[in-house]
C-alpha positions as CSV (number, residue, x, y, z in Angstrom):
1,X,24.5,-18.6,-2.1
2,X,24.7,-15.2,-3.6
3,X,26.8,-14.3,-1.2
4,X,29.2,-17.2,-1.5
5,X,29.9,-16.9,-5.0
6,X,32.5,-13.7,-4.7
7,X,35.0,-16.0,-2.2
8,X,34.8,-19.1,-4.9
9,X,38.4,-19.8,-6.6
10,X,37.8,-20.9,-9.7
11,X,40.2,-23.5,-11.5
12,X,41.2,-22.8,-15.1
13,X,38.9,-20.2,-16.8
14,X,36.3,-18.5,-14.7
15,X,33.2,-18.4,-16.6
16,X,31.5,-15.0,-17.4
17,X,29.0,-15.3,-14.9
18,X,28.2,-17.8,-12.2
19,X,25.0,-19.3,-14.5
20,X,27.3,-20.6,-16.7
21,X,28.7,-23.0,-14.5
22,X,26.8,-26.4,-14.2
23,X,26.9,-28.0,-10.6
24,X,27.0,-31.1,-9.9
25,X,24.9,-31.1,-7.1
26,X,24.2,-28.5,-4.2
27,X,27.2,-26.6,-2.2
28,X,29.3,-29.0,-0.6
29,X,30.3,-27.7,2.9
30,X,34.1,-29.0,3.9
31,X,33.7,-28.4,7.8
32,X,35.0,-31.7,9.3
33,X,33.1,-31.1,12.6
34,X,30.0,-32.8,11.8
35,X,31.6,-35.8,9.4
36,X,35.4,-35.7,9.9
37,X,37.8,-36.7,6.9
38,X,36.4,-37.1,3.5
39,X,33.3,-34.9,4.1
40,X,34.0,-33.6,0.4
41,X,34.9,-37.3,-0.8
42,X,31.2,-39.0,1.3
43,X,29.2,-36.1,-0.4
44,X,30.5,-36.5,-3.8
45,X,29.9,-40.1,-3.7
46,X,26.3,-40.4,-2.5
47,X,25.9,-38.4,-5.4
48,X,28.0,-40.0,-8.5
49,X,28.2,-43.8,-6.5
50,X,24.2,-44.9,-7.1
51,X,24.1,-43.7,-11.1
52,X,27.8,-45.7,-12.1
53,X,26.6,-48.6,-10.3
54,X,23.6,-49.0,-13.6
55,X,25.7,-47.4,-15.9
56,X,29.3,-48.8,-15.0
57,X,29.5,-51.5,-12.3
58,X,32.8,-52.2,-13.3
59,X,34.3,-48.6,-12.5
60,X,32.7,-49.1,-8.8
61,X,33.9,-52.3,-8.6
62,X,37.8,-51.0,-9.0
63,X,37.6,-48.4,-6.6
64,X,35.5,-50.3,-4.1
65,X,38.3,-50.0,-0.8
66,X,38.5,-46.2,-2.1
67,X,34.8,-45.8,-2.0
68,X,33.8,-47.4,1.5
69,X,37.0,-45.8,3.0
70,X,35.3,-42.5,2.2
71,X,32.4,-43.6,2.5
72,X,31.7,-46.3,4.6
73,X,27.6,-45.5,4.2
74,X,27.8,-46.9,0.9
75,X,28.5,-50.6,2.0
76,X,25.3,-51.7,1.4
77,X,25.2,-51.3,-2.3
78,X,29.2,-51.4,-2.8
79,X,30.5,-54.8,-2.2
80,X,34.2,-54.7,-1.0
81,X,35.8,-56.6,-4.1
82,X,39.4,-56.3,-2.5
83,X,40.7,-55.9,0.5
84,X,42.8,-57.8,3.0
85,X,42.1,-59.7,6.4
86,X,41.6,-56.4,8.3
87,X,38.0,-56.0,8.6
88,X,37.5,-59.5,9.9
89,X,39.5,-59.0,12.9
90,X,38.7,-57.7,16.6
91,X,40.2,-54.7,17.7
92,X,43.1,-56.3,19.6
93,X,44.7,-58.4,17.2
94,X,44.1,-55.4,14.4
95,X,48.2,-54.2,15.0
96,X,48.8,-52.2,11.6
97,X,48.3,-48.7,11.1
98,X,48.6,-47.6,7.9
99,X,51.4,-45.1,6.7
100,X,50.5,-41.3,6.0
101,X,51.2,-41.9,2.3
102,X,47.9,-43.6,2.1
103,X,45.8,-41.2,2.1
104,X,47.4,-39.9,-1.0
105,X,46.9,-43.8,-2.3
106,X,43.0,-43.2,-1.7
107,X,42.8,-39.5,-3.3
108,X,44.1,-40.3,-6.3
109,X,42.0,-43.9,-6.6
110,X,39.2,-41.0,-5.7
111,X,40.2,-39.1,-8.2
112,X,40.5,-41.3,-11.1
113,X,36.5,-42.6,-10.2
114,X,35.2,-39.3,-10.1
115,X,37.1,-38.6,-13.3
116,X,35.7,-40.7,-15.2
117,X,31.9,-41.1,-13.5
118,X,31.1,-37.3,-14.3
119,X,29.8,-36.3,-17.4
120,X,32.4,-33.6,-18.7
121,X,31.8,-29.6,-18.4
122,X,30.0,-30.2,-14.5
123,X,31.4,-28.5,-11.3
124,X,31.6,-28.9,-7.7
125,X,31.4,-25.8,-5.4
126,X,33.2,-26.4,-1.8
127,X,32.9,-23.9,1.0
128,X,34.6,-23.9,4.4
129,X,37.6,-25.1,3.1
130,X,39.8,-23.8,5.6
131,X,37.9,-26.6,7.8
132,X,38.5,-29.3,6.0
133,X,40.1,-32.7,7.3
134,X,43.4,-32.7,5.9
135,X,42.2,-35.9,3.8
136,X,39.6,-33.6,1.4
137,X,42.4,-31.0,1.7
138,X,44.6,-33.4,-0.2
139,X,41.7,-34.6,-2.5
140,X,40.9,-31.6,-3.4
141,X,44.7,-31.1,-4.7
142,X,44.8,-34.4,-6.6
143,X,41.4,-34.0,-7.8
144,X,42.6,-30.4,-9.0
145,X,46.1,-31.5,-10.6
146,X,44.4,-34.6,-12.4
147,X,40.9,-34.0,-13.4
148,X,41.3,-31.8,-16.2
149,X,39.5,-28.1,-16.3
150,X,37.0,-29.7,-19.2
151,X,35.8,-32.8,-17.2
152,X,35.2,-31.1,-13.6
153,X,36.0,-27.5,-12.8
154,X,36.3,-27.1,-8.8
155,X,35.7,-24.2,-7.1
156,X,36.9,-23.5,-3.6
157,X,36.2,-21.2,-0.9
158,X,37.4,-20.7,2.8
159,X,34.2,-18.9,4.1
160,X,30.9,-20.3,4.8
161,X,28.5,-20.3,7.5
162,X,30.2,-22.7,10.8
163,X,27.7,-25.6,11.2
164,X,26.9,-26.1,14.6
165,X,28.6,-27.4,17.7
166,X,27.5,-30.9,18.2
167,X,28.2,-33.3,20.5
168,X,29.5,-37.2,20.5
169,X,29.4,-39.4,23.3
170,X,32.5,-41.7,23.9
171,X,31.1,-44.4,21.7
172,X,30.6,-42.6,19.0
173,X,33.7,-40.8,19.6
174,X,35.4,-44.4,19.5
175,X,33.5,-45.7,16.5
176,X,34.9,-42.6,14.8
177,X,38.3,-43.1,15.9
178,X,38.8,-46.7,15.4
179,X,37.4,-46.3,11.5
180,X,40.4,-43.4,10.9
181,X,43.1,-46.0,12.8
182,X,41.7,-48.3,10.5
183,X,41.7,-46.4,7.3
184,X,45.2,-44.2,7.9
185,X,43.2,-40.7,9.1
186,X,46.1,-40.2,11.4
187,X,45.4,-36.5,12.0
188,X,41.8,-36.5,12.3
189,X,43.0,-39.4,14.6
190,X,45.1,-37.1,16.8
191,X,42.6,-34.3,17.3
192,X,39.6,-37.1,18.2
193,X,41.9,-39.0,20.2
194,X,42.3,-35.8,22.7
195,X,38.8,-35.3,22.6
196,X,38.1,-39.3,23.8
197,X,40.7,-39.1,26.6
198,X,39.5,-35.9,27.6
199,X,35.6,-37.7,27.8
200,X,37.0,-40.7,29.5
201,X,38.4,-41.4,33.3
202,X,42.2,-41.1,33.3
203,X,44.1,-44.4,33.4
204,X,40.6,-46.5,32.4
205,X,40.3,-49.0,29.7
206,X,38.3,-46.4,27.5
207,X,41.0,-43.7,28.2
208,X,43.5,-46.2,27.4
209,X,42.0,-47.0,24.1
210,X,42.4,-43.5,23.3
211,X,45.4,-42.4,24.6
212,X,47.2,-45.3,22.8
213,X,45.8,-44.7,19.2
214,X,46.1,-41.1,19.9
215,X,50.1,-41.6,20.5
216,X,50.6,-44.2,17.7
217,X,49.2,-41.4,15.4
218,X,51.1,-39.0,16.4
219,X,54.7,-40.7,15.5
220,X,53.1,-41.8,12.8
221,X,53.1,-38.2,11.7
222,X,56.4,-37.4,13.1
223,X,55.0,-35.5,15.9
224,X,57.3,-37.4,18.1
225,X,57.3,-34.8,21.2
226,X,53.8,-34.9,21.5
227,X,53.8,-38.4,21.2
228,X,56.4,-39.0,24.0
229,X,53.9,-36.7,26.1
230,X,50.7,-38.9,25.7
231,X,53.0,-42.2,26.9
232,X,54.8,-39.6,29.2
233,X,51.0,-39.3,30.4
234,X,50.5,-43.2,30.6
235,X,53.2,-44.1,32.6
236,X,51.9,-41.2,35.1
237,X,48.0,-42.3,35.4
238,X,48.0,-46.2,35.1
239,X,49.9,-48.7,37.0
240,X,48.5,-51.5,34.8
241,X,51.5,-53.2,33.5
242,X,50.1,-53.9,30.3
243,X,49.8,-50.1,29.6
244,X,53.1,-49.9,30.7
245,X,54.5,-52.0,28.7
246,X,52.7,-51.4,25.6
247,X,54.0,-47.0,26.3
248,X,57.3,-48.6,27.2
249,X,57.2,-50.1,23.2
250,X,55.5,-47.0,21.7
251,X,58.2,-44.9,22.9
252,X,61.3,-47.1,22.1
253,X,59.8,-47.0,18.5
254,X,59.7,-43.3,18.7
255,X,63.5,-44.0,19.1
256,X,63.9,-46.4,16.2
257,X,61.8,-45.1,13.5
258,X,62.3,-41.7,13.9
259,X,62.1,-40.7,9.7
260,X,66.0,-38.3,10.3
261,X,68.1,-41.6,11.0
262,X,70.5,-38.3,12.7
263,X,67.4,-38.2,15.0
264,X,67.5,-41.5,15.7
265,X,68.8,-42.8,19.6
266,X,68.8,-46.8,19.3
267,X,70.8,-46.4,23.2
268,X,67.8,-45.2,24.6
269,X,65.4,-47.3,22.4
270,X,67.2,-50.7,23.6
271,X,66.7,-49.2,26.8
272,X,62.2,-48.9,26.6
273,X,61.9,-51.6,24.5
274,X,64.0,-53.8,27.1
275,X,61.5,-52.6,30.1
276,X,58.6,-53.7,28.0
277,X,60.2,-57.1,27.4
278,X,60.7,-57.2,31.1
279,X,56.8,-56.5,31.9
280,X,55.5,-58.5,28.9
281,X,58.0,-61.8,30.6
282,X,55.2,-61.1,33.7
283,X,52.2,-60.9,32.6
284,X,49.6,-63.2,34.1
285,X,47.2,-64.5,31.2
286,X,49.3,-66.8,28.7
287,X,48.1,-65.7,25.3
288,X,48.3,-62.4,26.5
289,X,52.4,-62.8,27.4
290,X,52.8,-65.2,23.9
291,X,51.1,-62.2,21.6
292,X,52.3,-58.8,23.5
293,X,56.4,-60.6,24.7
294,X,56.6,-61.6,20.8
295,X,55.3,-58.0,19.7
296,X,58.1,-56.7,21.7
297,X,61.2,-58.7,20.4
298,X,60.4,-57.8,16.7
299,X,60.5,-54.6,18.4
300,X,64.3,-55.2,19.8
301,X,64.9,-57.0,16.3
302,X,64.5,-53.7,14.5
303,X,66.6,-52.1,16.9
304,X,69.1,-54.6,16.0
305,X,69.2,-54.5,12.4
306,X,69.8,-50.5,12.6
307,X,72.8,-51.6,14.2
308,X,73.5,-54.0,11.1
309,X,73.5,-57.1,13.4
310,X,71.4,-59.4,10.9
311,X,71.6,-62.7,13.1
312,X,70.8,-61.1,16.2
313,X,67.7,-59.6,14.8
314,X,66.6,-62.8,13.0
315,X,66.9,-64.8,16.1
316,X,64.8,-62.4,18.1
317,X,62.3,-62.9,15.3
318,X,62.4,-66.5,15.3
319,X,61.7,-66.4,19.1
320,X,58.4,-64.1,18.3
321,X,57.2,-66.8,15.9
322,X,57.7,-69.6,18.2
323,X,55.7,-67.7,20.6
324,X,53.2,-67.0,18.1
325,X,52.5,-70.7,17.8
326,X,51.5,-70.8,21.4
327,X,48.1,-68.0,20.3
328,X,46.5,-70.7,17.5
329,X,44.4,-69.1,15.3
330,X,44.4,-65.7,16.8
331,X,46.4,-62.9,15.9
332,X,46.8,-63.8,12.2
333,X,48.0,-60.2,11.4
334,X,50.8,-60.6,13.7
335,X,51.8,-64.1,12.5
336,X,52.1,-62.2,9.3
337,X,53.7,-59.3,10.1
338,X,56.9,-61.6,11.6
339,X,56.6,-63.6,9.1
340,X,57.2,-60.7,6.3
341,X,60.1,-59.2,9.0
342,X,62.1,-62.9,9.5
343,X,62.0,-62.9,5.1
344,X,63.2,-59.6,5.2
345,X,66.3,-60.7,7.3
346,X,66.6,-63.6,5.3
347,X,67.4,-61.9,2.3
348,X,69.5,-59.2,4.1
349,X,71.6,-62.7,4.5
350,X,71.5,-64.5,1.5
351,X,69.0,-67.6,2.3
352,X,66.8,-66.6,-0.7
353,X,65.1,-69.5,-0.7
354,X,63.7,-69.6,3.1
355,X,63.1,-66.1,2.7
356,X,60.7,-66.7,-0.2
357,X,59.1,-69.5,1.8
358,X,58.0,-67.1,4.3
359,X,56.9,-64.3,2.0
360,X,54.7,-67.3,0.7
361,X,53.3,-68.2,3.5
362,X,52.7,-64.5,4.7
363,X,50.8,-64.4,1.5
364,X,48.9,-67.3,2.3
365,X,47.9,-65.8,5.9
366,X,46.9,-61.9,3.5
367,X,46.2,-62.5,0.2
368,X,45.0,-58.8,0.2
369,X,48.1,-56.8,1.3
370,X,49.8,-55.7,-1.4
371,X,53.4,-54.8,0.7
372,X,54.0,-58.1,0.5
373,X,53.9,-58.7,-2.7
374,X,56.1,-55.5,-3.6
375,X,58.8,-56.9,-0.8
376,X,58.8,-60.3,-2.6
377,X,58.9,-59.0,-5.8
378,X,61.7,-57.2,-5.1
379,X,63.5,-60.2,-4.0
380,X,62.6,-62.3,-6.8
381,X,63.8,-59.0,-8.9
382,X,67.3,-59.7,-7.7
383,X,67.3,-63.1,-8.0
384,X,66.7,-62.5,-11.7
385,X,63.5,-64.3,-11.6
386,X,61.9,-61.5,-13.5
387,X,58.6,-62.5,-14.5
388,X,57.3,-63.6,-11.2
389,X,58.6,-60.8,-10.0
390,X,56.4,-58.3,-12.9
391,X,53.5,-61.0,-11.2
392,X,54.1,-59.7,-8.2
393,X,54.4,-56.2,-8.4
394,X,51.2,-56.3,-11.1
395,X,49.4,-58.3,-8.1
396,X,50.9,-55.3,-5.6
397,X,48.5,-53.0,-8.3
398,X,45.2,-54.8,-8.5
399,X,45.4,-55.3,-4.7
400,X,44.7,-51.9,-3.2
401,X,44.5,-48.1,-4.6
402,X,46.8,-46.8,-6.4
403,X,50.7,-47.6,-5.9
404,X,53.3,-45.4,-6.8
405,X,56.2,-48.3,-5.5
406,X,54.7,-50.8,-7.5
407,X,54.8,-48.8,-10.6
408,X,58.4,-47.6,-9.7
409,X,59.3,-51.3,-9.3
410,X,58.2,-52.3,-12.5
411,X,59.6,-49.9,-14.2
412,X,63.1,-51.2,-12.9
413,X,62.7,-54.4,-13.9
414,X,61.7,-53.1,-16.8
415,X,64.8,-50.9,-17.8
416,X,66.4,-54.3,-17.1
417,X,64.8,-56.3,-19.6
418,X,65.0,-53.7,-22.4
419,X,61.2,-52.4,-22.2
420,X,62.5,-48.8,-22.1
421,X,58.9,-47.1,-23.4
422,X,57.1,-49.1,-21.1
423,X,59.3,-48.4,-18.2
424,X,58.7,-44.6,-19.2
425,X,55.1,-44.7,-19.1
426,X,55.6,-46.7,-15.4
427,X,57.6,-43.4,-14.2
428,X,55.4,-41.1,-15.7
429,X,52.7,-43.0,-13.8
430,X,54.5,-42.8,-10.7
431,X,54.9,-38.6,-11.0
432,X,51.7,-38.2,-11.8
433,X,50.5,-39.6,-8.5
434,X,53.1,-38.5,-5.9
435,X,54.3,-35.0,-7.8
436,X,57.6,-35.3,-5.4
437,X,58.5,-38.5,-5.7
438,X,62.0,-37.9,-5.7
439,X,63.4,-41.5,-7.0
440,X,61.1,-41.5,-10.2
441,X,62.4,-38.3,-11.5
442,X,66.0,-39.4,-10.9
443,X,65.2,-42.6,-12.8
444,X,63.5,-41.1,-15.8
445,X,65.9,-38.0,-16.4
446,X,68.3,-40.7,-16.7
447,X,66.4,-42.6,-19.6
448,X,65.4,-39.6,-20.9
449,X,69.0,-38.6,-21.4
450,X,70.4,-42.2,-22.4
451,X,67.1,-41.9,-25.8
452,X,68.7,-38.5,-26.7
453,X,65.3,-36.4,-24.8
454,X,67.8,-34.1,-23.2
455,X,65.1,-30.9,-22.8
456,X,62.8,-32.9,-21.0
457,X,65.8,-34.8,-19.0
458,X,66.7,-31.3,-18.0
459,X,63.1,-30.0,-16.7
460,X,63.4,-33.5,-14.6
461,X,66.7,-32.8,-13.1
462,X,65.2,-29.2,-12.4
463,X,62.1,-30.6,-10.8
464,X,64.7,-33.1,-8.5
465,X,66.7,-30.3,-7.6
466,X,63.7,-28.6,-6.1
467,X,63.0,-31.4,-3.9
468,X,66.6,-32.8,-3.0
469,X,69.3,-29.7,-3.7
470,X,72.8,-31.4,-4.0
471,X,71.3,-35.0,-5.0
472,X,74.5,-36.7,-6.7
473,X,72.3,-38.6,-9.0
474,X,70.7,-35.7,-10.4
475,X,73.9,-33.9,-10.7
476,X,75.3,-36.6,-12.4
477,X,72.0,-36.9,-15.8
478,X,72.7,-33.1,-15.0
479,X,76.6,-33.5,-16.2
480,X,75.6,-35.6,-18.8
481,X,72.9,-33.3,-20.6
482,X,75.3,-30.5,-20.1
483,X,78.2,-32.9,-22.0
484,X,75.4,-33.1,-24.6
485,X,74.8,-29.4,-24.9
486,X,78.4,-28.5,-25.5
487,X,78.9,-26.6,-21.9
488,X,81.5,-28.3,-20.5
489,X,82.1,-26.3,-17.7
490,X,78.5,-26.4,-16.4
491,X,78.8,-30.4,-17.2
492,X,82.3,-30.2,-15.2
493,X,81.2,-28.7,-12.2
494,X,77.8,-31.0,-11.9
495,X,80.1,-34.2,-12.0
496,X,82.5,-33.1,-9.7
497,X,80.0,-32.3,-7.2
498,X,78.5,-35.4,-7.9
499,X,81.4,-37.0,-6.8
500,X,82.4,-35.2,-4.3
501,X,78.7,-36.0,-2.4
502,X,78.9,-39.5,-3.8
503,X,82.5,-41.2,-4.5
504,X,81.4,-44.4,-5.2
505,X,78.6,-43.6,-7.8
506,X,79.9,-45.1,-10.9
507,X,78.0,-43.8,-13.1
508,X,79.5,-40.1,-12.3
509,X,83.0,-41.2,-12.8
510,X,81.6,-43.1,-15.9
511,X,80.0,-39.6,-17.1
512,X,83.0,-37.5,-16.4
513,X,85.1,-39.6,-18.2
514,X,83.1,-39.3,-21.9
515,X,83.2,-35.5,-20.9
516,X,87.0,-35.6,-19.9
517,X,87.8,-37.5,-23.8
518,X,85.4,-34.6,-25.5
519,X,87.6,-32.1,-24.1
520,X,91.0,-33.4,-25.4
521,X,91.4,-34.9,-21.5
522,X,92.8,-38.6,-22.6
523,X,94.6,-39.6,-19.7
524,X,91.6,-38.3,-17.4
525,X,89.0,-40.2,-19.3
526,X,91.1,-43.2,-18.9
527,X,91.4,-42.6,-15.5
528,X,87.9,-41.9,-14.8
529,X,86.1,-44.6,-16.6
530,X,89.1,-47.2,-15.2
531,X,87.4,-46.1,-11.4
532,X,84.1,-46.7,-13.0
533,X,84.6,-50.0,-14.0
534,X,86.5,-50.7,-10.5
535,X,82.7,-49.7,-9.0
536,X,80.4,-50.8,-11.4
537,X,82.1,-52.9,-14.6
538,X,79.4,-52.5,-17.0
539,X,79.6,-52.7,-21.0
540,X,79.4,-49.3,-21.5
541,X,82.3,-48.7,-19.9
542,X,84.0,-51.0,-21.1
543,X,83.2,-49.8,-24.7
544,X,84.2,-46.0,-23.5
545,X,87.6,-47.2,-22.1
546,X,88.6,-48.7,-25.5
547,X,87.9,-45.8,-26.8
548,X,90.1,-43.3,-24.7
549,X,92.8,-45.8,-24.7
550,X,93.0,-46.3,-28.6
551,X,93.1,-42.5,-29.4
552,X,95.9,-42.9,-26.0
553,X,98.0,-45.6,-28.5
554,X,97.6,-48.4,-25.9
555,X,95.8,-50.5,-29.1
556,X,96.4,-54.2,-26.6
557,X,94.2,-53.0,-23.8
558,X,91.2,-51.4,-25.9
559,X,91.0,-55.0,-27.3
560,X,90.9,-56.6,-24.5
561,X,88.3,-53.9,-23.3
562,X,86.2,-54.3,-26.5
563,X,86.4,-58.1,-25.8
564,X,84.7,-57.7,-22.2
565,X,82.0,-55.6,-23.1
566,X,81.3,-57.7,-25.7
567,X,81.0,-60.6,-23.1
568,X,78.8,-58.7,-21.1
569,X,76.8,-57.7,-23.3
């Protein structure tokens, strides 16, 4: 331990000598080899789990899916509270693998119940750290950036004596891979994956079961090459036509949801996911043709609505419902899943009211899954139906960890209906659990600027810029701040970048066009603001149009422009 204690980082202010710190509980070693993810997380919560459940059920009982994620052990004295239909069902109708992002969902759910379950002025003492599972890796970052110094301090070293070796046999190896598919561990997925197939006999059922999960991870992270290898690999070993056509569909998606869109070859997706249609139109056993033929058409529907062909994508969806009917009760996930898609399309093409229907009854079929509450919310958001759509995005919150779209959401709708502190508070919320959440910074500099808080407008726009150089929104709370501060060459040049990356944002035209009648610029504030109101025609503008064109002499036409933004208002 002695030895230990020199590598230890210490957050905030290093005590005068190691006694002063009181742990927690014994040295925490990160190594993932004996464990995998959340070795930190499990170890931490066999040790704070059993006291909060006497002294504060309640604090257990709203992180319960964080908790048995981490720590599955704990089941027997956590009951899972929330969740959705995912643990109920067998391994071949389970189809959704959660995004990366969720991991950063459970940290900071993590994070908040260890928070407020430790008495203050304790610390934690990590070693190995270097060996970590990118999950406590990630914890360890929230639990640094939100636990304050005072509550927790955490100290972290990369040394530490290797535990050893160890062995798993497949099913073990399996047990520990289908619990990361399950909970999102896509990388400890990827490097326990290799492992199984390298255990198993190429081209068998076990390899298979590997090899698939393995590649599914793997685009998952955006490791598409090595994806494309592993079903590369497939094609090569097996000649059972399910496998083929299931790596015929993994790669076509590869295609299609590749995260650059520049990246993206739709061509040569249409062209796997139409030999997987082909195979799934042949296989032997019914269900199996219904369940993995309508899998693949919502497959070829996504490939059509990159191209922007709505009704050829819904009817490809339609088809994979029919088909669903033919499975009965199984595959509930999947019924779900097209149901969620074919409302998607429906409000791409203006049938609100079917596509609510369907959100419905997608609800009815996952009550737990809280993306389809934030996709019908959103809906409902546009449809101006704004308090079932606050329900919905407040049901998106209870139903899972933390949300940072749910909280982003309702802070929209609530800029809309004049709640402008409370729509702060949602943004704030949003930054402080995804740091680089690009939209939320863009969103508050702007109400910070439009309440007069142009300092802290300005830090946003700063933060923004880090993460998205050239981003026109930015630029354009950037041009207004700088109108604010008297500089208005620095608010000039913002503004016309702004527009030149974005020609159609109105709200750059609208800015430049206040900044072009503070400089004396009557004509080109007219100008501006008269392109504004061609993209966007909001009061505002209105209001600044009558402005410029009064002080222009044209007395007729600020009337009638005071008159509409009057009406609009």
């Amino acid at each position: 331990m002695t030895e230990e204690r020199s590598h230890l980082r210490v957050r905030g202010e290093p005590p005068a000598r190691w006694g002063a710190v009181r742990l927690l509980m014994p040295l925490i070693d990160a190594h993932r080899r004996p464990r995998g993810p959340y070795t930190v997380a499990a170890a931490l919560l066999r040790h704070l789990v059993p006291p909060a459940l006497g002294s504060a059920p309640g604090l257990v009982a709203a992180h319960d899916i964080e908790i048995l994620a981490a720590a599955p052990e704990l089941a027997g004295i956590v009951p899972a509270r929330r969740g959705g239909i995912d643990a109920e069902l067998s391994d071949e109708e389970r189809i959704l693998v959660p995004a990366p992002r969720r991991t950063l969902r459970l940290a900071n759910g993590l994070a908040e119940f260890v928070r407020d379950a430790v008495r203050p002025g304790g610390a934690i003492a990590v070693c190995n750290a270097a060996e970590a599972d990118p999950t406590d890796v990630e914890l360890l970052d929230v639990m640094t950036r939100r636990i304050p110094p005072g509550t927790l301090s955490i100290m972290v070293c990369s040394g530490g004596p290797a535990p050893p070796p160890g062995t798993r046999d497949v099913d073990e190896l399996w047990a520990l891979v289908d619990r990361c598919v399950r909970e999102g561990f896509l990388h400890a997925v990827t490097e326990l994956g290799e492992q199984g197939m390298a255990a198993t006999p190429p081209g068998g059922a076990s390899w298979w079961r590997f090899a698939q999960r393995t590649a599914t991870a793997l685009g998952g992270l955006g490791r598409t090459g090595e994806a494309r290898a592993i079903w590369d690999r497939v094609r090569l070993t097996s000649q059972d036509p399910a496998m083929h056509a299931a790596a015929a569909y993994g790669t076509a998606m590869l295609d299609a949801r590749h995260p650059d869109p520049a990246a993206r070859d739709l061509v040569r997706a249409r062209g796997w996911i139409n030999e997987a249609i082909a195979i799934s139109t042949i296989l032997p056993d019914p269900a199996e043709r219904a369940f993995k033929l309508g899998f693949d058409r919502n497959g070829l529907a996504l490939i059509e609505l990159r191209h922007g062909r709505f009704d050829a994508a819904l009817a490809l969806v339609d088809s994979a419902i029919e088909l669903a009917r033919e499975l009965g009760e199984r595959h509930r996930q999947h019924r779900m899943v097209l149901l969620a898609n074919r409302a998607q399309l429906l409000s791409g093409l203006g049938r609100a009211k079917e596509a609510l229907d369907d959100y419905g009854a997608a609800v009815a079929i996952d009550p737990g899954f809280p993306d389809t509450y934030v996709e019908r919310g959103n809906l409902l958001f546009k449809l101006g139906r704004h308090e079932e759509a606050r329900a919905d995005f407040e049901q998106a919150l209870r139903a899972g960890p933390p949300l940072p779209e749910a909280y982003y959401n309702r802070a929209e709708l609530r800029v809309v209906l004049g709640e402008a502190d409370a729509a702060l508070a949602d943004l704030d919320r949003v930054i402080e659990l995804d740091p680089e959440y690009l939209d939320a910074y863009i969103n508050r500099a702007g109400l910070l600027a439009g309440r007069g808080r142009d300092d802290e407008a300005r830090a946003d726009v700063e933060t923004g810029l880090r993460l998205a150089p050239d981003n026109p929104y930015l630029l354009t709370v950037l041009g207004q701040v700088e109108t604010e501060a008297g500089r208005p060459a620095e608010a000039g040049a913002a503004l016309d970048r702004a527009l030149e990356l974005a020609p159609g944002l109105a709200a750059a035209w609208g800015n430049r066009g206040v900044l072009r009648y503070e400089t004396g610029d009557l004509e080109g504030a007219a100008a501006d603001l008269t392109r504004a109101i061609e993209l966007q025609p909001q009061p505002d503008l209105y209001a600044n149009r009558a402005v410029a064109l009064r002080a222009l002499g044209r007395q007729a036409e600020a009337e009638a422009d005071d008159r509409r933004a009057a009406q609009l208002s």
